[in-house]
C-alpha positions as CSV (number, residue, x, y, z in Angstrom):
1,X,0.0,0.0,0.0
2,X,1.4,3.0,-0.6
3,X,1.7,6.0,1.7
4,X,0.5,9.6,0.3
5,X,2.4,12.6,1.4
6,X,-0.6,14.0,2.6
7,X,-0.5,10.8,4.9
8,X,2.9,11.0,6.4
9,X,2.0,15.0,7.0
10,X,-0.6,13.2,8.8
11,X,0.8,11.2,10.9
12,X,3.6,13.5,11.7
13,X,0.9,16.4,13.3
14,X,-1.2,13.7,14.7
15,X,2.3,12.5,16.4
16,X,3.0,15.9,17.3
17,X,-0.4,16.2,19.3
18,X,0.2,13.1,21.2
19,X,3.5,14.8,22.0
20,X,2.1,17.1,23.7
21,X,-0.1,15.2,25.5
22,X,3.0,13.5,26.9
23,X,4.6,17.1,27.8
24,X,1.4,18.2,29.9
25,X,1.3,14.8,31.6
26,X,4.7,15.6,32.7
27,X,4.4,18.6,33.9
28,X,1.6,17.7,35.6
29,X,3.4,15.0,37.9
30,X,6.3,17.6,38.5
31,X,3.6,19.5,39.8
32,X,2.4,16.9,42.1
33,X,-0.9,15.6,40.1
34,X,-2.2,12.0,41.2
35,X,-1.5,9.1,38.8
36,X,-5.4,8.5,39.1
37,X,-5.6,13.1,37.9
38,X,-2.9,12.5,34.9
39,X,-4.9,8.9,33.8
40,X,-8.1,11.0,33.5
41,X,-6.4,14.1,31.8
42,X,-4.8,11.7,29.6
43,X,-8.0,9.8,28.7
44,X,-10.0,13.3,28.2
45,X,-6.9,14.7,26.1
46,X,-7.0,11.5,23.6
47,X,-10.4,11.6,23.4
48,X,-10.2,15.2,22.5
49,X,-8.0,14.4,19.6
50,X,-9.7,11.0,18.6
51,X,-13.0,12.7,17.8
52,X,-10.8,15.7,16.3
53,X,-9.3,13.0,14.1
54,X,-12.7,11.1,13.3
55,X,-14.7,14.3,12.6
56,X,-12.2,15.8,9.7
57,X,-10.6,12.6,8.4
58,X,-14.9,11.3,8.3
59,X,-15.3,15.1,6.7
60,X,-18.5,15.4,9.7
61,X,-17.4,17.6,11.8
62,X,-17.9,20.7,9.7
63,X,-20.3,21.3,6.9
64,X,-17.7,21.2,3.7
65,X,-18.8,24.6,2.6
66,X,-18.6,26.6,6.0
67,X,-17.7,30.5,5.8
68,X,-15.2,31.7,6.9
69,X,-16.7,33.7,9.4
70,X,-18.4,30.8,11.1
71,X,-15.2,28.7,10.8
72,X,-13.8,31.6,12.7
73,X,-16.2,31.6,15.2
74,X,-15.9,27.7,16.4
75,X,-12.2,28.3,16.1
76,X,-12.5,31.2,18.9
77,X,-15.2,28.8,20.9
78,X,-12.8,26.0,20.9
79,X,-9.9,28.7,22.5
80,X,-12.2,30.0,25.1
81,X,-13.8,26.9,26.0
82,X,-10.1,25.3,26.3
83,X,-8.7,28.4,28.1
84,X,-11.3,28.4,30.4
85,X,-10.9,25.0,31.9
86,X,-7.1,25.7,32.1
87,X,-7.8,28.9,34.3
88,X,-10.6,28.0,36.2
89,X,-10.7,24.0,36.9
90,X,-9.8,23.9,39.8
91,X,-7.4,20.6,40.1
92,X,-5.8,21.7,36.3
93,X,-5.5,25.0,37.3
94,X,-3.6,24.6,40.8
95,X,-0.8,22.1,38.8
96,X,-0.7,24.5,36.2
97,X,-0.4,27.6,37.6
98,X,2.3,25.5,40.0
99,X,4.7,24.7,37.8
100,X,7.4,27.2,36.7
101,X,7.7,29.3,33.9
102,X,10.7,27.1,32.8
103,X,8.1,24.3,32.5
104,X,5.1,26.0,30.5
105,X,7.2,27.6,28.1
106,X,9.4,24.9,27.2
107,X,5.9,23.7,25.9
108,X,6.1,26.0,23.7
109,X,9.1,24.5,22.2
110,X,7.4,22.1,20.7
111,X,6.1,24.1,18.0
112,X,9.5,24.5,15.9
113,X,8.5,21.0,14.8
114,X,4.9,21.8,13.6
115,X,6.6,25.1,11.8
116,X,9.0,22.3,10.4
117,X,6.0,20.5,9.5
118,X,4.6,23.6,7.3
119,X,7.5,24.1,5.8
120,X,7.5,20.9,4.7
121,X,3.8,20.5,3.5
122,X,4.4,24.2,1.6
123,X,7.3,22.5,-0.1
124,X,5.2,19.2,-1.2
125,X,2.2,21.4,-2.3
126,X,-0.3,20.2,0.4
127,X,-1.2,23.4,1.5
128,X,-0.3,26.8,-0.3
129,X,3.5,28.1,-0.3
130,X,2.8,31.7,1.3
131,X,0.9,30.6,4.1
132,X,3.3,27.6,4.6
133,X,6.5,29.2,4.6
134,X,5.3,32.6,6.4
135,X,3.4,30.2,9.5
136,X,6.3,27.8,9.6
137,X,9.2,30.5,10.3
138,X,7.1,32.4,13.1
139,X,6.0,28.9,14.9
140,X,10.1,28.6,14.6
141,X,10.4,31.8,15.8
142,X,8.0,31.9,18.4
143,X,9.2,28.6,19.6
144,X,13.1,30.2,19.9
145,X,11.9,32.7,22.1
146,X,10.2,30.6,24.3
147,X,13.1,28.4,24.9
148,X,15.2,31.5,25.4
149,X,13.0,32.8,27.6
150,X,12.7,29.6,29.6
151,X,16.3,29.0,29.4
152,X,17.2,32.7,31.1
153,X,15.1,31.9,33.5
154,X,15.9,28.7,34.8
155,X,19.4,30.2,35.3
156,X,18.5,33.2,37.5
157,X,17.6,36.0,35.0
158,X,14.5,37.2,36.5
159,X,13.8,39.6,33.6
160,X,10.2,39.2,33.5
161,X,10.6,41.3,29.7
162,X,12.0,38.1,27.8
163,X,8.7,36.4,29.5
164,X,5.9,39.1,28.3
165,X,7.9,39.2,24.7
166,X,7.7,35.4,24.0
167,X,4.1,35.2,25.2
168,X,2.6,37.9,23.1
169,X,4.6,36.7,20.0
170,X,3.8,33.6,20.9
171,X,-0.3,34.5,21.2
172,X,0.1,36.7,18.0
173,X,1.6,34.5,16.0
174,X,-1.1,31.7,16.8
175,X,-4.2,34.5,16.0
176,X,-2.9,35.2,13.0
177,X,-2.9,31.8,12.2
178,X,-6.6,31.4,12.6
179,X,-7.2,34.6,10.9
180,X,-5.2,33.1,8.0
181,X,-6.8,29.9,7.8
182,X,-10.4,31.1,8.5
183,X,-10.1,33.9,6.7
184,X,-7.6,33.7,3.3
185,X,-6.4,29.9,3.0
186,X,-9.7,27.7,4.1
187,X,-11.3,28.9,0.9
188,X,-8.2,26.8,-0.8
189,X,-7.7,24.2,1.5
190,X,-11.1,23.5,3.1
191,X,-12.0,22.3,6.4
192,X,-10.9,18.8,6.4
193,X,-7.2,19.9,6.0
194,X,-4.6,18.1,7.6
195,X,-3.5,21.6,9.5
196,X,-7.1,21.3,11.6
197,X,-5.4,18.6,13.4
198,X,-3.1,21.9,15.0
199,X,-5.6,24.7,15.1
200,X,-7.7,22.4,16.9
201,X,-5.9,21.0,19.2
202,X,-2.5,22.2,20.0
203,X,-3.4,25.7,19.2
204,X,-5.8,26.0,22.2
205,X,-3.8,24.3,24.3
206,X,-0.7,26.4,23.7
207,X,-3.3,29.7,23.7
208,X,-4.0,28.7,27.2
209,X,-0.7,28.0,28.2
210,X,0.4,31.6,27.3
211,X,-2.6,32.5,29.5
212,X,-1.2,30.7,32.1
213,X,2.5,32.1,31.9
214,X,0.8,35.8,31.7
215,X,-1.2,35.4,34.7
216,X,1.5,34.0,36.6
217,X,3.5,37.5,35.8
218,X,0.7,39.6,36.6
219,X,0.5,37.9,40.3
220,X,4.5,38.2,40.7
221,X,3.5,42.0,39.7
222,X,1.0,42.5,42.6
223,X,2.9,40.7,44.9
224,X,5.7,42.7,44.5
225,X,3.8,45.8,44.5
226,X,2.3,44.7,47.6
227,X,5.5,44.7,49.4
């Protein structure tokens, strides 16, 4: 049988999902989560994805000629909805907001490989060159800072500016994203695009993981003010 490009795009974002389902299952435990909490986030996470993966590779989960306003608007649903639990569940929110800035934006790391990953589908023609090339260098991008950020942190450098910088390019980068797709590309690509596998999933979750990182800044703000 042999194995489409569009496939082994596939598989690669699909792998890159479960990646970072492994990630937040880790920094849940350094956090001090249960085996019986990371089991049930785990199990709710690939679920998540499963129906993500049955819905677009079935072609049900939107109807194949949705505007791109209302594409738009599930999009923003699916980030608020996500965000929300991350901020306000209580047991996800106490390991979250426990674990150090080191932690939540070497998350963000991850996505130099998914802006690999539209490099690479720009180059095979799966999706179209502009958006491929320009959404692959500031995923790279927004992943370096992150790392840098997370790196000068772990070491000492308390600069909370490198922290606020690679959050809002970070947060940026990813709404332009949706803009793109919703807005310029899906007419080209459709909804059942490979890439939905990312906006729908690892998108939201790194959305609220910015959230997370800002919020966290905010608080060292006050409490320092409050000195």
């Amino acid at each position: 049988m042999k194995i489409s490009a569009v496939d082994l795009t596939t598989i690669y974002i699909l792998t890159m999902d479960m990646v970072l389902i492994g990630f937040l299952l880790e920094v849940l435990k350094r956090t001090g989560a249960s085996a019986t909490f990371r089991l049930v986030m785990g199990s709710v996470l690939a679920g998540w994805l499963t129906v993500l993966y049955l819905g677009i590779s079935g072609k049900w989960l939107f109807p194949a000629n949705i505007a791109g306003f209302s594409f738009f608007t599930i999009v923003i649903l699916g980030v608020v909805a996500v965000s929300a639990v991350m901020l306000f569940f209580p047991p996800l929110k106490k390991h979250l907001f426990a674990a150090p800035q080191e932690l939540l934006l070497l998350l963000q790391g991850l996505r130099m490989f998914l802006g690999a990953g539209w490099l690479i589908e720009s180059t095979l023609g799966i999706m179209p060159k502009y958006f491929g090339i320009a959404d692959g260098i500031t995923h790279i991008t927004a992943a370096f800072l992150a790392l840098k950020a997370a790196i000068l942190y772990a070491r000492g450098d308390r600069n909370r500016g490198e922290l606020w910088f690679a959050n809002l390019f970070g947060l940026l980068d990813i709404v332009v994203v949706g803009l793109g797709i919703s807005f310029v590309m899906l007419k080209d690509i459709g909804p059942y695009h490979n890439v939905m596998y990312a906006l729908f999933f690892v998108a939201p979750i790194f959305i609220g993981l910015h959230f997370v990182s800002l919020l966290k800044l905010v608080q060292i703000k006050k409490d320092r003010a409050e000195e």
